[in-house]
N, C-alpha and C positions, 0 to 999 in steps of 0.2 A: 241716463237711463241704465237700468241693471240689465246685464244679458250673460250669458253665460256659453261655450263653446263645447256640443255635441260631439261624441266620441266620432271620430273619423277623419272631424278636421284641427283635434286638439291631441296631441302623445300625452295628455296627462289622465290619468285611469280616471276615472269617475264610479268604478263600478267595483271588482270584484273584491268583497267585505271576508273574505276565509269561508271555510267550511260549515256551514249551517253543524250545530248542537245537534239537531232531529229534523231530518229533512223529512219535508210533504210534498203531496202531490200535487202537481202544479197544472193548475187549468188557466191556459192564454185565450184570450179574446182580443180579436181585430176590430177595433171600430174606426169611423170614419164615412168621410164622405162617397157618394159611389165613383168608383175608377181611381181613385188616389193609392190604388196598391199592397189592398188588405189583403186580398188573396195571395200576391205575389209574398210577402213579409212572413205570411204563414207558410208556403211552399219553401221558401228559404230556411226557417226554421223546425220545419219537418224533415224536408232532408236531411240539413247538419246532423239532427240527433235520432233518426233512424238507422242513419248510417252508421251511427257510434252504439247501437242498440238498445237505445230509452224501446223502453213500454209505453207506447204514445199512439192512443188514440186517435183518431181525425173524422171530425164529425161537421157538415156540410148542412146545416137550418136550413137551407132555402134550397131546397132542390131544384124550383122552377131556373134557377139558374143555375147552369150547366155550361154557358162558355165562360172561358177564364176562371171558376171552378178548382176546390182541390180535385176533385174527381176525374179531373184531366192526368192529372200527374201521380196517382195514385191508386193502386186498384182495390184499397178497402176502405174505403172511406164510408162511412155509416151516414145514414140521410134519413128523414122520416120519409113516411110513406104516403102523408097526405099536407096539404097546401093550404088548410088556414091559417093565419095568426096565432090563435091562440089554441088548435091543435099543435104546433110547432115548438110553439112555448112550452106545452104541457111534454112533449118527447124532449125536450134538451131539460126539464126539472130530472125528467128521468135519468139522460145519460150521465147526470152530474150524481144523481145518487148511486148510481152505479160505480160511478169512477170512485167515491167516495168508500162503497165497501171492497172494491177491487183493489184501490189503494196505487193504479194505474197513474200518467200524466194526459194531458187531453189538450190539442188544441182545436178551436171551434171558428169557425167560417160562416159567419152571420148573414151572408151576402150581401147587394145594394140597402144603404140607410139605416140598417143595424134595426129595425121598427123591433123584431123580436124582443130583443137583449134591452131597447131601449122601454119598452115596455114592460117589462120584467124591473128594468132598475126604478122606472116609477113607482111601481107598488110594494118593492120589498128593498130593504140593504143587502143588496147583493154580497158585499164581502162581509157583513158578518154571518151570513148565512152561509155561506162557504169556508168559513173559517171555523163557527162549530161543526162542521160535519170533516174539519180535518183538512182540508185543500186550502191550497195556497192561490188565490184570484190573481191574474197579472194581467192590467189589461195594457193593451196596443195600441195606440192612437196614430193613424199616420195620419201625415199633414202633410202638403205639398203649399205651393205659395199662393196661389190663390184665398182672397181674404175670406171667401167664403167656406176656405176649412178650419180657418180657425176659428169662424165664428160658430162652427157646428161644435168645434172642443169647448167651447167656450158657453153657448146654450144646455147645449144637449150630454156633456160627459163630466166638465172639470168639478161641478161638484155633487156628482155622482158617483165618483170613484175617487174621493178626497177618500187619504188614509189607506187606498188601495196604491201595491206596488205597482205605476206606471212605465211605461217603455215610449218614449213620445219618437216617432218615427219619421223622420225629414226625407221623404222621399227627391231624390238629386234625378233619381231616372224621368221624373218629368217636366225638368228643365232641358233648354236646349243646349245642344251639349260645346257649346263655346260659353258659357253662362257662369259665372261664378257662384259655386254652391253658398258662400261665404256671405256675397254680397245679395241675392235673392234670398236668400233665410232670414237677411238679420231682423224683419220687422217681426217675424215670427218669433225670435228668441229675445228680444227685447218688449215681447208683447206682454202687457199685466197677467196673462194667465197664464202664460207660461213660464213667467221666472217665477210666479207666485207657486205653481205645481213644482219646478227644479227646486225650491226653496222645502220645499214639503218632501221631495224623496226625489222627484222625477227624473227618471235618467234618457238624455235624449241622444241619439245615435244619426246619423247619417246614412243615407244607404246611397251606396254610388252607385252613379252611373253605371249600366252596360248595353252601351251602341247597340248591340248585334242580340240586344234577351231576345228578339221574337225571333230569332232565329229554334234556340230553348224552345218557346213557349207553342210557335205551330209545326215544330214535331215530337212535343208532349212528351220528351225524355228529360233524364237527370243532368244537373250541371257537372256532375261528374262523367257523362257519359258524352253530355255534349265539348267539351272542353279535352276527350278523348278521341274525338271524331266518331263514335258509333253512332250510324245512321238507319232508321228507320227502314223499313222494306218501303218502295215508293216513292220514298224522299231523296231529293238530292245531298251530297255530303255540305259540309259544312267548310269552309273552306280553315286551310291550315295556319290562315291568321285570323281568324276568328274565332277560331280550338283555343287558340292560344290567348288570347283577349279574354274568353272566359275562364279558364284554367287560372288564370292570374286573379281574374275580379273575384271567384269560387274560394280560390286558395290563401292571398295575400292580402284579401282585403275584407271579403265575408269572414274566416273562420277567423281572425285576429278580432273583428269588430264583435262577435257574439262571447269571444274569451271575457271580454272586458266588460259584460255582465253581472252584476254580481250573480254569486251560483243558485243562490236559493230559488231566483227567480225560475230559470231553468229547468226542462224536463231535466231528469238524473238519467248517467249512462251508469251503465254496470260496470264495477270496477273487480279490481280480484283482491280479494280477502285474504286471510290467513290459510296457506295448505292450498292456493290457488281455489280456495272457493268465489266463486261470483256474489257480489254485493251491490246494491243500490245507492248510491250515493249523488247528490247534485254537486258534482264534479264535471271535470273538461277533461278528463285524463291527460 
């Protein structure tokens, strides 16, 4: 059986292809089953490149959910203001045309079962509609081992975003943690639709483990804050081997694994140009 080795548990790059010609704006979308880590995979990748100054949107469809939420961990997060289906649908056509003439990056938080976005891809090609208006589509799939996420990649996404740049997402944090990521994944990476998607572009990554996230996650600070020890008014501190446990997962193992993205994919950080002028570029500085 063909299977192939996700960036984190293999040193060999699979990803970053040089400097895109003309870079665009890149709109990421989380899909997946619900609880498998789509919200987390976006908060990880909002940080990184907020931090580093991307122009990056965060836009929340499904406001009725609010815990586990970017909205926790961020305080502009854009949400529509009302709760049908297809009112929701109709506010996220908008903020893409938006993003479109603002020329912005944007990632979107679809919330539980993706019904929105999944419903949007039923009736139109998403990425080439996203592609004439200029934006670059990159969608996110996380999967953990349970066979019923792969059967949702497998029904509901892999040939709806055939031809779109994929990011197939192996979440390790919800294994238990004596587990070998290697040996619980492999039915997933030896699965027909997903060597057939790695065959096609897909670049698949690992996200490690970290023992101590809910520590992060219920007092709604940055992994650069939590990994500093700044504690919340309220809350108790963090203790100083679990600073450090994050600081290392944040530093030695998140920002090496997102380098190794090819760049295009990527929201763009500002970089400095000729005479110190700031420029836009999908770069990792």
């Amino acid at each position: 059986m063909r299977t192939f080795e996700p960036e984190g548990l293999s040193a060999r790059g699979m990803g970053d292809t040089g400097r895109p010609a003309k870079s665009q704006p890149v709109l990421m979308i989380a899909v997946g089953r619900g609880r498998v880590g789509k919200t987390t995979i976006l908060n990880i990748f909002g940080q990184y490149f907020r931090k580093r100054g991307s122009r990056l949107a965060l836009w929340n469809v499904d406001p009725h959910t609010q815990s586990g939420s970017l909205s926790e961990f961020f305080d502009n997060v854009e949400e529509p203001g009302f709760g049908g289906l297809t009112d929701r649908g109709k506010w996220l056509e908008a903020k893409i045309t938006e993003q479109s003439e603002g020329g912005y990056d944007a990632l979107v938080d679809v919330g539980g079962g993706d019904l929105i976005l999944s419903r949007m891809a039923n009736s139109i090609n998403l990425n080439r509609v996203t592609g004439k208006m200029g934006i670059k589509l990159v969608m996110i799939h996380v999967l953990g081992t349970d066979p019923g996420d792969l059967d949702h990649f497998r029904t509901n996404w892999a040939s709806k975003i055939a031809g779109c740049p994929t990011i197939l997402v192996l979440n390790a944090g919800l294994l238990d943690p004596e587990a070998s990521p290697v040996a619980e994944f492999r039915h997933v990476l030896e699965s027909d639709v997903v060597v057939k998607a790695h065959e096609a572009g897909a670049r698949a990554i690992l996200l490690p483990l970290l023992g101590c996230m809910k520590h992060v996650v219920e007092r709604r600070i940055s992994f650069d804050d939590a990994g500093e020890g700044v504690t919340p008014a309220g809350m108790s501190p963090i203790s100083p081997f679990d600073q450090e446990r994050i600081f290392q997962w944040w530093n030695d193992e998140i920002a090496p694994l997102i380098d190794r993205l090819p760049r295009e994919w990527l929201p763009r950080i500002p970089s400095a140009g000729p005479a110190g002028e700031v420029t836009e570029e999908a770069t990792h500085g």
